[in-house]
C-alpha positions, 0 to 999 in steps of 0.5 A: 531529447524531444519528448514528443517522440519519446514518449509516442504522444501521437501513438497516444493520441495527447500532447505536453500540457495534458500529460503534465497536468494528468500528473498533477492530478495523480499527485494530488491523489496519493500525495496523502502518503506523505503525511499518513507514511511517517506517521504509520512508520513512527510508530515503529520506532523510526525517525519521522522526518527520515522516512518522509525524506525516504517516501518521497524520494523512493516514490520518485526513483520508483515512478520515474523508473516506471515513466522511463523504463516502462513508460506507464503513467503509473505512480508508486509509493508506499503502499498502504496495508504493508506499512500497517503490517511492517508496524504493527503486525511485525515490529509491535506485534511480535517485537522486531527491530524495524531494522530487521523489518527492513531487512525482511522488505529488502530480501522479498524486493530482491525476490520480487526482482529475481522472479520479474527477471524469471518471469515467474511472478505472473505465474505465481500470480496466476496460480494463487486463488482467487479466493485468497487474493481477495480476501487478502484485499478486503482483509487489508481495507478493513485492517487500514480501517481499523488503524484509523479509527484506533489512531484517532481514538473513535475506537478504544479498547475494553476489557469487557468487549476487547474494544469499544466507542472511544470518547465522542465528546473529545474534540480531536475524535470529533475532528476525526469524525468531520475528517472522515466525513468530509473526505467520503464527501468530497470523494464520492463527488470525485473532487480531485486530490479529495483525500489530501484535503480531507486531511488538509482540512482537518487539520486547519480546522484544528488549528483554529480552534487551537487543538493542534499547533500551526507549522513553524513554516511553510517550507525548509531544508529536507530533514536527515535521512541518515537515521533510517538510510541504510539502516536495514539488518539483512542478516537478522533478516535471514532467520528461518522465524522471519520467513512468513514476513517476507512471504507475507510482504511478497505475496501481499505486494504481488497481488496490489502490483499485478491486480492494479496494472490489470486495473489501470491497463484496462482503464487506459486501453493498454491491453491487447487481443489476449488481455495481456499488458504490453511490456508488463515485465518492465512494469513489475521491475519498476515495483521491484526496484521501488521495493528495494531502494525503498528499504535501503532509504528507509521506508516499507515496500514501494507499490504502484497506485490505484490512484493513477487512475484519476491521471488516466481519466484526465487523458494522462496516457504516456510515460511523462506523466509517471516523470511529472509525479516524480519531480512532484514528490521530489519537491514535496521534500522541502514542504517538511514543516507541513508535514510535521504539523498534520495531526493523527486524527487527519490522517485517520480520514484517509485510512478508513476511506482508502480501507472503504475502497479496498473492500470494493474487492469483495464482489470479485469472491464466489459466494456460491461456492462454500470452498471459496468463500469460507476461506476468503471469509477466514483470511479477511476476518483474521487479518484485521481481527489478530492485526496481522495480515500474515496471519490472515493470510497464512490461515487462508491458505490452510482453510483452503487446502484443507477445504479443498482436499476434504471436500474431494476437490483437490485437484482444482488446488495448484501443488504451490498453494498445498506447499504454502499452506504446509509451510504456513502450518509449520510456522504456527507450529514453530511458533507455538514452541 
């Protein structure tokens, strides 16, 4: 097969040696993931060298489908804001068994599938407000944020203020602090792959200075997936409680999916006359299929990155460039060893950068408009406030329905969002029972 022709290289007007290292360039960007993903899921319950093993190989299936199928120079992996959710808002906060978690990944990545197919996904999308695609994203970033701190001990709880300063003369917060400040230094300078070595960093200075262990090894076997392969409990999945979970992972995967393609297309110049993404449905599926195998390897829902931008802006046009993140994450399966020995404060710098960059959304949200902004208000507030982004995002829609009936502009409101916002009310009141 020549790849030239294949991936239309003069269409594109690029050649092999910057595809390939356009791909290098994306990896190093997202490949934070791999350290911050188990970490996150461990929390939950689940094996940490497992859900490695599962993140990389989901990102690789899911990127690669995206390169071959679509050909995108698109990269997906675990996105960011719904593996804090899977964790801490439905496996801790309301005592699920992360198999059942699981579970709840797989029907929304099927669903993602059968509207894809449909083509029902785009006009979902279309009719969801702005307001709460917005909000939903801010309230993520500042949720992620949240973690990080939390995680690294910078934030600490209290009884008299709920939280407060953690112990800033503790040498792994301090750490935490340099990691932090150090990744915003090397992003704002646009140093590529800047969030992996913040991390990466961090945690060597760590081990200078004797705080954390130095790894055993470089590189070895990958460890067992088989704790986490195929482990989801669909069936318990199924019940009428969890219905709002898997609401929550399809419209929060809907709205980073489609927005980021928005991004990146426009970025890369793939839009055509009408603002509309060439093969787009092909795009979606790639995401979709990442979502589902992603759940029955073992990890939260595949999404694809913001972070292919940086692959874009190094010339990376072509579907060669998504295959050359695969074989990446593929071969991060053997650097385990590594993995294992990066410490929670180093993963904490890229949670509160990547949540710094989520709330960028914020400028998009009419602030003029009481209707709008009260309710993008009320969803990016609850969401970090209640640890849950489903919450966040039920409230928002009620506000907004409500807001918009009684303000006697109810006709501005799609019929969809008056019906989840009933649906969302009633869970309250189910759970509230």
């Amino acid at each position: 097969m020549d790849l030239r022709e294949f991936f239309e290289f003069e269409k594109y007007g690029t050649d092999l040696k910057r595809e390939v290292l356009a791909g290098i360039t994306t990896f190093m960007t997202m490949a934070y993931i791999i350290f911050v993903n188990p970490q996150i899921l461990s929390h939950a319950g689940m094996d940490f060298g497992a859900v490695m093993v599962a993140t990389c190989i989901s990102s690789a299936i899911a990127t690669f489908i995206m390169g071959i199928y679509a050909k995108y120079p698109f990269a997906l992996a675990p996105g960011m804001g719904l593996n804090a959710y899977f964790t801490y808002g439905v496996c801790l906060g309301m005592n699920i068994p992360w198999q059942t978690a699981l579970g709840a990944v797989f029907i929304s990545g099927v669903i993602f599938i059968i509207l894809t197919l449909t083509k029902v996904r785009t006009w979902i999308f279309n009719v969801i407000p702005n307001a709460i695609k917005y909000g939903t994203a801010v309230g993520i970033g500042l949720f992620i944020a949240f973690i990080g701190l939390k995680t690294a001990g910078i934030i600490v709880p209290s009884k008299a203020t709920f939280v407060t300063l953690g112990n800033i003369k503790s040498p792994e917060v301090l750490l935490a602090f340099f990691g932090i400040l150090l990744t915003a230094v090397l992003v704002s300078r646009n140093v590529i792959g800047g969030i992996l070595l913040g991390i990466i960093v961090t945690s060597l200075l760590g081990m200078i200075l004797g705080i954390s262990p130095f790894p055993k090894g470089l590189v070895s076997a990958p460890p067992s997936i088989s704790p986490t392969l195929l482990q989801l409990d669909i069936k318990g999945a199924l019940n009428l409680g969890l219905v709002t979970i898997v609401l929550t992972f399809l419209f929060v995967d809907m709205f980073d999916t489609l927005g980021t393609l928005s991004a990146l297309a426009s970025q890369a110049g793939y839009l055509d006359k009408l603002g509309k993404l060439p093969r787009v449905e092909k795009a979606l599926m790639s995401d979709a299929i990442g979502t589902v195998t992603g759940s029955l390897l073992g990890t939260s829902t595949v999404t694809t990155y913001i972070e292919s931008a940086s692959g874009i802006a190094q010339g990376g046009r072509t579907g060669l460039v998504a295959v050359v993140v695969a074989l990446l994450f593929l071969l991060a399966l053997f650097f385990y060893p590594i993995v294992k020995a990066i410490p929670p404060y180093a993963t904490a710098s890229a949670l509160v950068i990547v949540g710094a960059l989520m709330i960028q959304a914020i400028r998009n949200i009419d602030f003029f408009d009481f209707t709008e902004l009260i309710p993008a208000f009320i969803t990016l507030i609850t969401i970090p406030l209640t640890f849950s982004i489903a919450n966040g995002l039920a409230l928002g829609f009620i506000s907004y329905a409500v807001i918009k009936l009684l303000s006697g502009r109810y006709k501005e409101v799609h019929w969809l969002v008056y019906v989840l916002a009933l649906i969302f009310a009633l869970r309250f009141l189910y759970l509230a029972d």
